[in-house]
C-alpha positions as CSV (number, residue, x, y, z in Angstrom):
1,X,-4.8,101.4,220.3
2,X,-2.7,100.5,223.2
3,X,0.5,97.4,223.0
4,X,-0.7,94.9,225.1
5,X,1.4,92.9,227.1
6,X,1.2,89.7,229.8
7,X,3.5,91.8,232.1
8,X,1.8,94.5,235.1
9,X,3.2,98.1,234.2
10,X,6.6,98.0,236.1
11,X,7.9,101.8,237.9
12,X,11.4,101.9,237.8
13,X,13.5,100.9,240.5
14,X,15.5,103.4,242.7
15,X,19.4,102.1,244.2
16,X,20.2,98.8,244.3
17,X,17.1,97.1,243.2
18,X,15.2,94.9,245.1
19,X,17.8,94.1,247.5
20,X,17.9,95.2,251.2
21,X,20.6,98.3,252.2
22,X,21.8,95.5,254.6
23,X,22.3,92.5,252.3
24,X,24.5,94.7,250.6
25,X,26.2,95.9,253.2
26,X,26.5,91.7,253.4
27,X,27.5,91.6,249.9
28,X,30.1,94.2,250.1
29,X,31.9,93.2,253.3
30,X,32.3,89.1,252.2
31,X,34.1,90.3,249.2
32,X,36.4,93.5,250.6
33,X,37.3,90.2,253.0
34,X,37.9,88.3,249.9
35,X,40.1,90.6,248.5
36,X,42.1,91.3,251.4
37,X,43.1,87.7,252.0
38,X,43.8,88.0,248.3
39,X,46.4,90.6,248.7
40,X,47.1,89.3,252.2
41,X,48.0,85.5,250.7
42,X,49.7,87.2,247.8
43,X,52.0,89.6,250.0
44,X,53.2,86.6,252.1
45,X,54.2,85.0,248.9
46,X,56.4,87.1,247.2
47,X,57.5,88.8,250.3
48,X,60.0,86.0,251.3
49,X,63.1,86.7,253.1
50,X,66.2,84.3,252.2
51,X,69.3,84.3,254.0
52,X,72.6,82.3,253.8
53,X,74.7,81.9,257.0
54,X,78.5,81.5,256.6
55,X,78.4,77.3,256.2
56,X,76.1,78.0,253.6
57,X,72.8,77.2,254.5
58,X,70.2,78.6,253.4
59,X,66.9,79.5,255.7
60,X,63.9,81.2,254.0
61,X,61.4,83.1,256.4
62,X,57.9,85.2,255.5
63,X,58.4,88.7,257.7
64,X,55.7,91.2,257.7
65,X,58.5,93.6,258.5
């Protein structure tokens, strides 16, 4: 005798699963942005340049370069 159950007979699924090729191309570009302004944000912050003139002043810049 056969298991019965309440569920139809499901095939297997082949990728991503029932999501579009282009929401995941969605999906995948929001967070490569999120990470990059991650590591963007973080670079700024411990990149900091600080100098001291001869009066003693101190000036503290964020340079890319």
């Amino acid at each position: 005798m056969k298991p019965t159950s309440n569920q139809p007979d499901s095939k297997p699924t082949k990728g991503y699963g029932k999501r579009s090729r282009g929401q995941w191309i969605l999906i995948y570009v929001v967070v490569a942005i999120v990470v990059y302004g991650v590591a963007f944000v973080a670079y700024k912050h411990f990149h900091k340049t600080t100098t001291t003139d001869a009066n003693g002043n101190t000036t503290t810049s964020n340079s890319l370069y």
